[in-house]
KOLGU-4560 file (N, C-alpha, C; in nm, 3 decimals, padded with zeros to 5 digits):
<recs>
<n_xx: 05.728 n_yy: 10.784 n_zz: 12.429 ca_xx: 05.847 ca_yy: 10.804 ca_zz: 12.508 c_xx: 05.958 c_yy: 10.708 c_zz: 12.464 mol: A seq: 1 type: UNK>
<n_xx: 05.924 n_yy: 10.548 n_zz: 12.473 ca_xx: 05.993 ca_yy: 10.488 ca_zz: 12.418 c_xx: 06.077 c_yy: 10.487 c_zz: 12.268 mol: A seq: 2 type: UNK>
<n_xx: 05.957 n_yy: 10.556 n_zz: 12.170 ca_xx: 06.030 ca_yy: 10.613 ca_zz: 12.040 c_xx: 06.133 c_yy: 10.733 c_zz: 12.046 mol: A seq: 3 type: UNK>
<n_xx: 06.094 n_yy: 10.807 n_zz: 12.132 ca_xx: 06.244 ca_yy: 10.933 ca_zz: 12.096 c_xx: 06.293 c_yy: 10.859 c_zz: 12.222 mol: A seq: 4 type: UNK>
<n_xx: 06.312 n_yy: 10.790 n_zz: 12.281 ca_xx: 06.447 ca_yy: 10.748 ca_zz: 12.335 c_xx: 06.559 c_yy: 10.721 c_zz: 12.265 mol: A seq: 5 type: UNK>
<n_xx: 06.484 n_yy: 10.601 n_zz: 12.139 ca_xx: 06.567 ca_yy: 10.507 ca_zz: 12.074 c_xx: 06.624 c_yy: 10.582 c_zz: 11.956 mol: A seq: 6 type: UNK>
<n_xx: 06.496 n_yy: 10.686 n_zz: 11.931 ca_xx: 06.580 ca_yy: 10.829 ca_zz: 11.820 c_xx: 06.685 c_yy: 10.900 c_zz: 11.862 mol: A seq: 7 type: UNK>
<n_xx: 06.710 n_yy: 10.925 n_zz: 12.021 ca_xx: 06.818 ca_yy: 10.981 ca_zz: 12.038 c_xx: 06.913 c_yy: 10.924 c_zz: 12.022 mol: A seq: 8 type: UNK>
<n_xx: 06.868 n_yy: 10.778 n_zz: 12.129 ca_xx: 07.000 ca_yy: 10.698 ca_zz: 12.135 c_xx: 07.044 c_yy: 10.645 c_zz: 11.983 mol: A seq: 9 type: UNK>
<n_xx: 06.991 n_yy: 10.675 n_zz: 11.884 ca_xx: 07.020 ca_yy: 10.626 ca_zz: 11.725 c_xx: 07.084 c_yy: 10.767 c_zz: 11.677 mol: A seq: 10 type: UNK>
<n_xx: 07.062 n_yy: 10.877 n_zz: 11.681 ca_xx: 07.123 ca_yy: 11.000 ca_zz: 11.708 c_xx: 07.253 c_yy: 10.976 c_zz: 11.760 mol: A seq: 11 type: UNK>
<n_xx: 07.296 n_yy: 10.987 n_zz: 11.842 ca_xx: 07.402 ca_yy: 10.994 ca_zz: 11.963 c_xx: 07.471 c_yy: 10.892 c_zz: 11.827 mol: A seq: 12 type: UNK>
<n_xx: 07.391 n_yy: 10.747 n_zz: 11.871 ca_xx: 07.574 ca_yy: 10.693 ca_zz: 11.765 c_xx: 07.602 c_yy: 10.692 c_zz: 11.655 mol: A seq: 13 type: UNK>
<n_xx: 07.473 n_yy: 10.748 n_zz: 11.573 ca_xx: 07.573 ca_yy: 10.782 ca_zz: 11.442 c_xx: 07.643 c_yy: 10.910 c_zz: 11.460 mol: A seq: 14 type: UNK>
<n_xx: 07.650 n_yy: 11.005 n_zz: 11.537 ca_xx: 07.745 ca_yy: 11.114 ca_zz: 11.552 c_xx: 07.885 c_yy: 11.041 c_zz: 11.603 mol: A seq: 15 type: UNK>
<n_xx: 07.870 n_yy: 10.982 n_zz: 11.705 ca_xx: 07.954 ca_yy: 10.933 ca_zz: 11.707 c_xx: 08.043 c_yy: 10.879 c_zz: 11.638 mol: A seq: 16 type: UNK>
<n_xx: 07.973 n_yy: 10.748 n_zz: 11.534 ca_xx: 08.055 ca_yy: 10.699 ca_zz: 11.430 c_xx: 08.122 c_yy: 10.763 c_zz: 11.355 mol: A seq: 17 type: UNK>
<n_xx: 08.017 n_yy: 10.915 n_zz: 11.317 ca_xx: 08.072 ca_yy: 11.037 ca_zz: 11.222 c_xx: 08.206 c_yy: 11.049 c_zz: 11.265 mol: A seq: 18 type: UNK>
<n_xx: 08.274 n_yy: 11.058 n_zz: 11.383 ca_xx: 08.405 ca_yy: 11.113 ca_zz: 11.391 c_xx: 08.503 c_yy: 11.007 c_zz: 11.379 mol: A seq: 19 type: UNK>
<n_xx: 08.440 n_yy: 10.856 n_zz: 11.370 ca_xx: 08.561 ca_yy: 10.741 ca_zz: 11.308 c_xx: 08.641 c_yy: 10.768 c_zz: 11.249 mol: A seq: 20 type: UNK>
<n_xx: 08.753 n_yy: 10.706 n_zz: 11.200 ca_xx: 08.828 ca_yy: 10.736 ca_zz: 11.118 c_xx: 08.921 c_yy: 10.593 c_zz: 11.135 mol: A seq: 21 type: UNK>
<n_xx: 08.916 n_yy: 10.523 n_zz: 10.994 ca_xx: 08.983 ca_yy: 10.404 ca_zz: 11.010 c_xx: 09.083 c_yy: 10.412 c_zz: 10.885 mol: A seq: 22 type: UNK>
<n_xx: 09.218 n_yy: 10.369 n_zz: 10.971 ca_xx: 09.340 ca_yy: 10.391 ca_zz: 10.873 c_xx: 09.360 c_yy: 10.235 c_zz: 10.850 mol: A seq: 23 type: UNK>
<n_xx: 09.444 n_yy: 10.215 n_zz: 10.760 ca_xx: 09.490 ca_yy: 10.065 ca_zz: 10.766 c_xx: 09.599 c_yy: 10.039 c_zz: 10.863 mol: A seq: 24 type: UNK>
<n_xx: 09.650 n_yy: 09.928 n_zz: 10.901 ca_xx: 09.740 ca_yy: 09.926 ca_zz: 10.993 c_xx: 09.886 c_yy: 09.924 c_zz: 10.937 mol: A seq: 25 type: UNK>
<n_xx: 09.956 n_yy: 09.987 n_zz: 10.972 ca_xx: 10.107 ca_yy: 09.969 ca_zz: 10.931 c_xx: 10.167 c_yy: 09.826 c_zz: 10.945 mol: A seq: 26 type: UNK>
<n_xx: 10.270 n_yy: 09.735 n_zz: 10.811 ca_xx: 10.288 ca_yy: 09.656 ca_zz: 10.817 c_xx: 10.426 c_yy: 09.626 c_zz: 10.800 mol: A seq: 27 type: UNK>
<n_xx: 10.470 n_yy: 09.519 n_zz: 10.808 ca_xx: 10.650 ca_yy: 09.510 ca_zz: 10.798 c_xx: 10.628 c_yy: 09.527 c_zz: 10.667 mol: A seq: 28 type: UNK>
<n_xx: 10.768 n_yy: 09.573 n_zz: 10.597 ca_xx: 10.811 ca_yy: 09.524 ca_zz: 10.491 c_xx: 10.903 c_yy: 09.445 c_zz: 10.456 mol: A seq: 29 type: UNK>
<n_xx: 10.991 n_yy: 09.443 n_zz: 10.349 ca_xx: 11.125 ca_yy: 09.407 ca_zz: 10.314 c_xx: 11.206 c_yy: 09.458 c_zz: 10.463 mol: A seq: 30 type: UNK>
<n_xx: 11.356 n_yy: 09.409 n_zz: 10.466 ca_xx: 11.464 ca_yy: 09.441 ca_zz: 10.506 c_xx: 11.422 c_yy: 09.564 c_zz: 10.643 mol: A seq: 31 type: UNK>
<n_xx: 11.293 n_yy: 09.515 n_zz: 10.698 ca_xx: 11.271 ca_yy: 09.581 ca_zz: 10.825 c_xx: 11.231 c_yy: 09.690 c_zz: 10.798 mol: A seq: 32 type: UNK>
<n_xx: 11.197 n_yy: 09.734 n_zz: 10.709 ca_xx: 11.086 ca_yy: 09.886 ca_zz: 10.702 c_xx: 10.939 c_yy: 09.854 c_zz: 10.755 mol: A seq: 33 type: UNK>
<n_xx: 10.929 n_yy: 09.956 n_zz: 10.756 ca_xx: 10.754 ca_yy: 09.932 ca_zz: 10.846 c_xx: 10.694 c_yy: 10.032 c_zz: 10.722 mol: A seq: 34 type: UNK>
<n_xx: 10.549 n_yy: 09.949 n_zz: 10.658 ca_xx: 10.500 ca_yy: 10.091 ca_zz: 10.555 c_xx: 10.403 c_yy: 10.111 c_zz: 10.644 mol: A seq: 35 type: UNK>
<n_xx: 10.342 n_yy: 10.238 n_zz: 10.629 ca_xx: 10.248 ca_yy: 10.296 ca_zz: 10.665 c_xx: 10.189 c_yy: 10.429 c_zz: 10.503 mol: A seq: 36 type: UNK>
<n_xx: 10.065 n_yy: 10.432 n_zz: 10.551 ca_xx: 09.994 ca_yy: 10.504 ca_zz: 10.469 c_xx: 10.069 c_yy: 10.603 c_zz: 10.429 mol: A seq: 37 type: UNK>
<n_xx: 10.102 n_yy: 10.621 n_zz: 10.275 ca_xx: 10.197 ca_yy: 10.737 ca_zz: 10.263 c_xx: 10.312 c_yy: 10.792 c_zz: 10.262 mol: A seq: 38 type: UNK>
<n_xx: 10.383 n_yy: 10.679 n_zz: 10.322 ca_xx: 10.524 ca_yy: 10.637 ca_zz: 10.323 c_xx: 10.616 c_yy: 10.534 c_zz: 10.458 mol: A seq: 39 type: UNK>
<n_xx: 10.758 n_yy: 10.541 n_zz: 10.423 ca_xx: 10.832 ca_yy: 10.372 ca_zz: 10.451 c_xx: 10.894 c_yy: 10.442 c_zz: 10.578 mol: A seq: 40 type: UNK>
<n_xx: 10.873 n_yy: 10.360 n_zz: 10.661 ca_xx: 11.003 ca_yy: 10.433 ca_zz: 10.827 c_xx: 11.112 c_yy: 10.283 c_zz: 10.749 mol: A seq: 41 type: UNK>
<n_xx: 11.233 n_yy: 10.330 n_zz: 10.759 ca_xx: 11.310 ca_yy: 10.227 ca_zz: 10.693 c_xx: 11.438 c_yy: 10.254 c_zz: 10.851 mol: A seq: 42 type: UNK>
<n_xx: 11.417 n_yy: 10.077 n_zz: 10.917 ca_xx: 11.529 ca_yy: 10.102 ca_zz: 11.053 c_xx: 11.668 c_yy: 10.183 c_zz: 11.006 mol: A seq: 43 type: UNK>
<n_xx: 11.739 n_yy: 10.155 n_zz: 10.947 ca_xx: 11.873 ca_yy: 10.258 ca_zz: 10.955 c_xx: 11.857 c_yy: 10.337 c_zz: 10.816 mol: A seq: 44 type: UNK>
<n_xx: 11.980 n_yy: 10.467 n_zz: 10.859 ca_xx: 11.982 ca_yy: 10.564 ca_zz: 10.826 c_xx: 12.044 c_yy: 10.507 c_zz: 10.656 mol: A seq: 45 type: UNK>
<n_xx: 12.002 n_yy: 10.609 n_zz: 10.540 ca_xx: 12.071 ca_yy: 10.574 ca_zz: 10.451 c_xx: 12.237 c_yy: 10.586 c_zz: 10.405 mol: A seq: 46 type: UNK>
<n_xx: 12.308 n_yy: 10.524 n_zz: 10.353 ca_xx: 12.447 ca_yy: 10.519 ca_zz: 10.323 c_xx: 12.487 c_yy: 10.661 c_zz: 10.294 mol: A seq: 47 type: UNK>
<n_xx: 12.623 n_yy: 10.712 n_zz: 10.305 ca_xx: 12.686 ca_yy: 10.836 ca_zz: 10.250 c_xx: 12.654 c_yy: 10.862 c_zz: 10.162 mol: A seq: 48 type: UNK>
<n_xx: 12.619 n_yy: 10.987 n_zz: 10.086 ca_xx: 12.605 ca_yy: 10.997 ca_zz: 09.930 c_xx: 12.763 c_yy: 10.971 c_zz: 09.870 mol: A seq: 49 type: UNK>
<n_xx: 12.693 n_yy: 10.889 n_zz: 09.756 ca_xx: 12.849 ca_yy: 10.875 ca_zz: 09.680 c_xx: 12.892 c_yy: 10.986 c_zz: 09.601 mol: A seq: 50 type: UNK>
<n_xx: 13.063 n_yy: 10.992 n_zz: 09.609 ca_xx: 13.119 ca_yy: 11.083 ca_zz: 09.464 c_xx: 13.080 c_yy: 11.097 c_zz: 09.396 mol: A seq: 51 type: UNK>
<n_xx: 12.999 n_yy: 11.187 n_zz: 09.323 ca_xx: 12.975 ca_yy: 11.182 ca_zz: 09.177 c_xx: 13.066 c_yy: 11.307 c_zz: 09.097 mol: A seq: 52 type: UNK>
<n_xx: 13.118 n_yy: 11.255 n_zz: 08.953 ca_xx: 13.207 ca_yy: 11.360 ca_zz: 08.901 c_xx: 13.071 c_yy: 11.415 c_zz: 08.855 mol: A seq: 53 type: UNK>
<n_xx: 13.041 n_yy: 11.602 n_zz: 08.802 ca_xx: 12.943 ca_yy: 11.658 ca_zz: 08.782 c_xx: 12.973 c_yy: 11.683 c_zz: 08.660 mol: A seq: 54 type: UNK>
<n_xx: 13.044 n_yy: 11.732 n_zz: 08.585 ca_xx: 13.114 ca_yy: 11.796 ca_zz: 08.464 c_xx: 13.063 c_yy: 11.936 c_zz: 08.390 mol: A seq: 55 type: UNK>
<n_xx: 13.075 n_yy: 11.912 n_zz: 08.247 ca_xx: 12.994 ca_yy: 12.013 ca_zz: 08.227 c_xx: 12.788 c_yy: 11.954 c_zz: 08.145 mol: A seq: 56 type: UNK>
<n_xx: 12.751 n_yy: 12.071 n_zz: 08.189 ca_xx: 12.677 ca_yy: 12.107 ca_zz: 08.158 c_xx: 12.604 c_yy: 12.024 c_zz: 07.988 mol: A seq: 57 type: UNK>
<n_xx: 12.537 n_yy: 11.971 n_zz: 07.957 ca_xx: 12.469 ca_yy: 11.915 ca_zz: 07.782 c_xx: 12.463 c_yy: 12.054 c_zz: 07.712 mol: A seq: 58 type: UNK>
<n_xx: 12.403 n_yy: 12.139 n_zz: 07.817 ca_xx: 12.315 ca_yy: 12.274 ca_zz: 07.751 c_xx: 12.370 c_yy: 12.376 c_zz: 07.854 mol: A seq: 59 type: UNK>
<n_xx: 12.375 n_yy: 12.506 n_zz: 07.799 ca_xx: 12.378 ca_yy: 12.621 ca_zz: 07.884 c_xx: 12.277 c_yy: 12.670 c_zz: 07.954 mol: A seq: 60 type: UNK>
<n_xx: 12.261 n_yy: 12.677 n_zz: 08.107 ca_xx: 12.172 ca_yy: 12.676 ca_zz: 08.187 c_xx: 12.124 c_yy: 12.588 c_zz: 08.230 mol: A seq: 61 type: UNK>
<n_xx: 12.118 n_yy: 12.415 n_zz: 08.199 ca_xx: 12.099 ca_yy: 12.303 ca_zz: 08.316 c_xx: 12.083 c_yy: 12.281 c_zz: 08.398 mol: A seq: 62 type: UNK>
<n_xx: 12.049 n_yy: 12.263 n_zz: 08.513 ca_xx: 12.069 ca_yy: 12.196 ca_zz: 08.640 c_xx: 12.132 c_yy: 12.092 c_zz: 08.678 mol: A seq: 63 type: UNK>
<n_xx: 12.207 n_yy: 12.067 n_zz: 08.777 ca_xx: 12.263 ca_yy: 11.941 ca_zz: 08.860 c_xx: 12.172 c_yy: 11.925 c_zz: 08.949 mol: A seq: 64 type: UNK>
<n_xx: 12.091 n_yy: 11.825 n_zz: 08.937 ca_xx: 12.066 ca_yy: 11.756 ca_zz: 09.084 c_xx: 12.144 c_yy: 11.588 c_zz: 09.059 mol: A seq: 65 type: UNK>
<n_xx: 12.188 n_yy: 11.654 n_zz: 09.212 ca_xx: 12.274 ca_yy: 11.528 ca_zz: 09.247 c_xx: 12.172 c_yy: 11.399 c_zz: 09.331 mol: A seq: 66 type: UNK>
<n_xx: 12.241 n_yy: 11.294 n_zz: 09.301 ca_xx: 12.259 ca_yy: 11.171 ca_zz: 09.288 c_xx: 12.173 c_yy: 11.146 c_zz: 09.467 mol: A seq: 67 type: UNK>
<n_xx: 12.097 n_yy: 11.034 n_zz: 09.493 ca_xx: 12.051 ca_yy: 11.028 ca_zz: 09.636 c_xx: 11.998 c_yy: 10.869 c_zz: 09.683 mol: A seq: 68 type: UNK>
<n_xx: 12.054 n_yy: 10.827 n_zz: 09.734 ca_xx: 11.969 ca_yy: 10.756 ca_zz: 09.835 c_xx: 11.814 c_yy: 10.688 c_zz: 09.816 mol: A seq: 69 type: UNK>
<n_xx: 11.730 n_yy: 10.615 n_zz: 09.810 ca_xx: 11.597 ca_yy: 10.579 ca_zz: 09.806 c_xx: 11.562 c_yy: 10.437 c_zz: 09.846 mol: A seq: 70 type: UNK>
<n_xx: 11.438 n_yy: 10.418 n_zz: 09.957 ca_xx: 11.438 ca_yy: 10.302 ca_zz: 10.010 c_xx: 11.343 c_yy: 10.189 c_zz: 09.828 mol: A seq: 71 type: UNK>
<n_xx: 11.460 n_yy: 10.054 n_zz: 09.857 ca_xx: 11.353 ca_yy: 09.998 ca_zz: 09.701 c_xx: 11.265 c_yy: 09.887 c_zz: 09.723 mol: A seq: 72 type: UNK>
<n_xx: 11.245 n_yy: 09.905 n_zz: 09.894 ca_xx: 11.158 ca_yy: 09.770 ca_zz: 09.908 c_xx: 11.197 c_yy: 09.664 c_zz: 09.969 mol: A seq: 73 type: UNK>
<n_xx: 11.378 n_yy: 09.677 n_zz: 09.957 ca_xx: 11.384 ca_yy: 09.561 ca_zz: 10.023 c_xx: 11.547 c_yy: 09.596 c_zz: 10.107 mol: A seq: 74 type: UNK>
<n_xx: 11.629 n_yy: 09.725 n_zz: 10.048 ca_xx: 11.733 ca_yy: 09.766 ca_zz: 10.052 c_xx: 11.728 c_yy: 09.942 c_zz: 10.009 mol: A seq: 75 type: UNK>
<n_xx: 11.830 n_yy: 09.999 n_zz: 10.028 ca_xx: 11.887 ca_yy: 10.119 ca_zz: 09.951 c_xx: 11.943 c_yy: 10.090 c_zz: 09.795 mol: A seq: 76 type: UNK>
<n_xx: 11.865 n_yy: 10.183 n_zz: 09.736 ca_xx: 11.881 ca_yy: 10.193 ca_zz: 09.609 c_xx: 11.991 c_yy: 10.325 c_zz: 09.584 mol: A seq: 77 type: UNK>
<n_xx: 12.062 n_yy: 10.372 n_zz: 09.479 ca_xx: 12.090 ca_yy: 10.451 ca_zz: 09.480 c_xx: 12.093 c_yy: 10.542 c_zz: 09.337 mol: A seq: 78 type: UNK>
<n_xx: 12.016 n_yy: 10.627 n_zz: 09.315 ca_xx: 11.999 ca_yy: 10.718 ca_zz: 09.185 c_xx: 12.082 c_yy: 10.810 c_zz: 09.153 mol: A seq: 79 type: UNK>
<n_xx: 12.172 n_yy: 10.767 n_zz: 09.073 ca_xx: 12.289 ca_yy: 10.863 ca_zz: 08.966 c_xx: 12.220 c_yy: 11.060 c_zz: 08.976 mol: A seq: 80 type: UNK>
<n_xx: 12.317 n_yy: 11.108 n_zz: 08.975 ca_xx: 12.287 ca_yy: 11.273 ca_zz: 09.001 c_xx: 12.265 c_yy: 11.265 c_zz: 08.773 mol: A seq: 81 type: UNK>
<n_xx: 12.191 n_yy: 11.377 n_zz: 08.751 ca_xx: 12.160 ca_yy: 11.395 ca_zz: 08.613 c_xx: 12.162 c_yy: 11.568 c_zz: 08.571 mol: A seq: 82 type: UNK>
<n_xx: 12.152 n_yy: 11.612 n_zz: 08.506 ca_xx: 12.136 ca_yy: 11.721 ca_zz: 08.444 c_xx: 11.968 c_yy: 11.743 c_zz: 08.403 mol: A seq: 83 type: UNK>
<n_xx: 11.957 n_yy: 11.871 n_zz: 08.437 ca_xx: 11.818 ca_yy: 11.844 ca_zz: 08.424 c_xx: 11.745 c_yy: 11.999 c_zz: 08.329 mol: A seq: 84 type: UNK>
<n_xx: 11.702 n_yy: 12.008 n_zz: 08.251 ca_xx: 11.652 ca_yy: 12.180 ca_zz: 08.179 c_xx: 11.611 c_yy: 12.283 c_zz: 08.297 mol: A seq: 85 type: UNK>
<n_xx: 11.575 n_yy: 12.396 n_zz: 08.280 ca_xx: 11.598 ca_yy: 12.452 ca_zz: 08.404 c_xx: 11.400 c_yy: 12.485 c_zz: 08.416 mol: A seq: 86 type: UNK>
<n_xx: 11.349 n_yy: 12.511 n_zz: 08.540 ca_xx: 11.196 ca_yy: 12.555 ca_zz: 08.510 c_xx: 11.166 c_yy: 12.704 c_zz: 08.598 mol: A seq: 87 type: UNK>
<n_xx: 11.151 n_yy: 12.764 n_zz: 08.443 ca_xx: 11.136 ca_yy: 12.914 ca_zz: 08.518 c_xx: 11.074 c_yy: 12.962 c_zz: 08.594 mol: A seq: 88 type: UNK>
<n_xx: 11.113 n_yy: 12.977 n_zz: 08.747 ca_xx: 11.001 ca_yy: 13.010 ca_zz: 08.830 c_xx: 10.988 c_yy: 12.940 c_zz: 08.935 mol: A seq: 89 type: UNK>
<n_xx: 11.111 n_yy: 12.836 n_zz: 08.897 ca_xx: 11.125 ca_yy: 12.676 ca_zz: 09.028 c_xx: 11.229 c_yy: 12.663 c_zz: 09.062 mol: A seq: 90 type: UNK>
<n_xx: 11.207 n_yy: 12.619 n_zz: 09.208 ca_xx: 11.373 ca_yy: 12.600 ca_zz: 09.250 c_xx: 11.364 c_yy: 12.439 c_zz: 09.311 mol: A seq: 91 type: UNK>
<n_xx: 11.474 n_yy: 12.363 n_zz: 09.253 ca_xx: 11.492 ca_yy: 12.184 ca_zz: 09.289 c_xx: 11.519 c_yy: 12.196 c_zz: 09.429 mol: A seq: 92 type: UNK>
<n_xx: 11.405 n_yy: 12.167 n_zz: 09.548 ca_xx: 11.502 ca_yy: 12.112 ca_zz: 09.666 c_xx: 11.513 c_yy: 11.995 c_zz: 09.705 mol: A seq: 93 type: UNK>
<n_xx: 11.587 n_yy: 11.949 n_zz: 09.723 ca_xx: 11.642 ca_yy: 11.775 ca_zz: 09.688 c_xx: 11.617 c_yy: 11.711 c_zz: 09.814 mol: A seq: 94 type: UNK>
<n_xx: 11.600 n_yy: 11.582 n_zz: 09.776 ca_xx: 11.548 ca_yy: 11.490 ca_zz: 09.856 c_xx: 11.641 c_yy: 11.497 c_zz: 09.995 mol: A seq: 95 type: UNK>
<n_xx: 11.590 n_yy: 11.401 n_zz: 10.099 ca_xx: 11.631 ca_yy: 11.432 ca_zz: 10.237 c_xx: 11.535 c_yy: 11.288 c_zz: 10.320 mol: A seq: 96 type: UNK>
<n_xx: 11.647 n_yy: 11.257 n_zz: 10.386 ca_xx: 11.595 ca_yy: 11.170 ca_zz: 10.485 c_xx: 11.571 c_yy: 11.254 c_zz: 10.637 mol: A seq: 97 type: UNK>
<n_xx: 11.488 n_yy: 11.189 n_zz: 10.713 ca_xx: 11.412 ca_yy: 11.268 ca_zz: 10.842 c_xx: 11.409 c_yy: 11.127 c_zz: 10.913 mol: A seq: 98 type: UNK>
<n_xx: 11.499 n_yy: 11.149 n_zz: 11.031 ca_xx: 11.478 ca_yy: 11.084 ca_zz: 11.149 c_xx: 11.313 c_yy: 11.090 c_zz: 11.230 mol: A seq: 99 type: UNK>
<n_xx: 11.223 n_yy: 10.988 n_zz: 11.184 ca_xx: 11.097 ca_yy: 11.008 ca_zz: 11.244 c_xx: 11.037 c_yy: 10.861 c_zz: 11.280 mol: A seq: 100 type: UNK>
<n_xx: 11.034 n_yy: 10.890 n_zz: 11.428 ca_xx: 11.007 ca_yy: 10.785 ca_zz: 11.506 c_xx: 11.139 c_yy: 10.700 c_zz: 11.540 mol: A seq: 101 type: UNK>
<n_xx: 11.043 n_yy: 10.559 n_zz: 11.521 ca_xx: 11.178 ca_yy: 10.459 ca_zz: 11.515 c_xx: 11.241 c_yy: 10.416 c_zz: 11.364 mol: A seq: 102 type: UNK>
<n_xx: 11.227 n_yy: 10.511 n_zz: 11.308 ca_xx: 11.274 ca_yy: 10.461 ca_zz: 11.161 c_xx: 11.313 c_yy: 10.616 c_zz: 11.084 mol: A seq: 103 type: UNK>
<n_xx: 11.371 n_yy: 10.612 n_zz: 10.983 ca_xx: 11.417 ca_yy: 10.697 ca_zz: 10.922 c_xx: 11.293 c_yy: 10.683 c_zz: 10.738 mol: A seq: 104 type: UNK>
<n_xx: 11.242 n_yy: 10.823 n_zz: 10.718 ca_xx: 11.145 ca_yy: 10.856 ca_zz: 10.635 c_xx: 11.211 c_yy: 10.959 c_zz: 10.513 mol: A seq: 105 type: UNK>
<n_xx: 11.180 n_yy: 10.897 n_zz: 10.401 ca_xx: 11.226 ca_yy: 10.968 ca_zz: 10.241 c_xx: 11.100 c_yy: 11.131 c_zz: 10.264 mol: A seq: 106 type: UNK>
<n_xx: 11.181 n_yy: 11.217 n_zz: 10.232 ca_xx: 11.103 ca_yy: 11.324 ca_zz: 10.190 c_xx: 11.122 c_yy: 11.337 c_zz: 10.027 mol: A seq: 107 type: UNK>
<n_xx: 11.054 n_yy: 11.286 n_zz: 09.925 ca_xx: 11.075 ca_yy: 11.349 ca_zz: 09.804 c_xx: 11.144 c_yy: 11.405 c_zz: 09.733 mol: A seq: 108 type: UNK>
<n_xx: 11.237 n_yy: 11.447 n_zz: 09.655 ca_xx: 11.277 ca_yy: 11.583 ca_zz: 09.596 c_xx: 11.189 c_yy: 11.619 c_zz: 09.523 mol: A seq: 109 type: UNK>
<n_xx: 11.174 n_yy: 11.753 n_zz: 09.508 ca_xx: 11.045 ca_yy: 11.775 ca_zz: 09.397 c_xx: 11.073 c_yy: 11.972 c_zz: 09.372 mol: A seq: 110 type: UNK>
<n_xx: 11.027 n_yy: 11.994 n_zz: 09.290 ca_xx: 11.019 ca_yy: 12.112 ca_zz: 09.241 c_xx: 10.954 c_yy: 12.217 c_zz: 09.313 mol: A seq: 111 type: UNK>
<n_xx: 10.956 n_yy: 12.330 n_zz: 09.346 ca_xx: 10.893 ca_yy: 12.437 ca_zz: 09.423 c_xx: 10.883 c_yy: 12.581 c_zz: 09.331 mol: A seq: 112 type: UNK>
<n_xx: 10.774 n_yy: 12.617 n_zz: 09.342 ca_xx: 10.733 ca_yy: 12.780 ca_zz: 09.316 c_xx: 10.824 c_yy: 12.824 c_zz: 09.415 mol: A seq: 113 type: UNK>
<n_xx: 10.890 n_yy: 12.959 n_zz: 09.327 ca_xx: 10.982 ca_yy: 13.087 ca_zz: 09.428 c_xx: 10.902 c_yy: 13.125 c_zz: 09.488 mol: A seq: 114 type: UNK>
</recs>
């Protein structure tokens, strides 16, 4: 009796444990960002995008992606807009900041299947 007690009760908490899940804890960074797993809540919003003149084109058919914003750790960085070859079958949707939580979060720019 005493043995399948202690089998259950040894049962019971490793199921239990099974559903743990331990993240690391989010920590300050630089200039008041908080990181967390995966990405930066950075306290204020990033600066205006600046002017950029676009001109023409290196090659016929290019892309413009313009110029954006990026937290560098300790401040706003800011990355020049470029010309870019074109990828058949992809469309550039450009980076974007997201009000989330108490901090403001980089979404990527990155390439997409139509």
């Amino acid at each position: 009796m005493m043995r399948s007690l202690c089998s259950v009760c040894a049962t019971l908490c490793l199921a239990l444990l099974a559903g743990c899940v331990v993240a690391p804890a989010p920590y300050a960074g630089y200039g008041g960002a908080v990181v967390y797993p995966g990405y930066v809540a950075v306290p204020a919003p990033p600066p205006a995008p600046r002017v950029e003149v676009v001109g023409v084109a290196p090659v016929p058919g290019y892309w413009w992606i313009s110029g954006y914003w990026s937290w560098g750790g300790a401040r706003y960085v800011w990355y020049p807009g470029r010309w870019v070859a074109p990828r058949p079958g992809y469309v550039w949707v450009a980076p974007r900041w997201q009000h989330h939580g108490g901090g403001w979060r980089e979404q990527p720019g990155h390439w997409r299947r139509r």
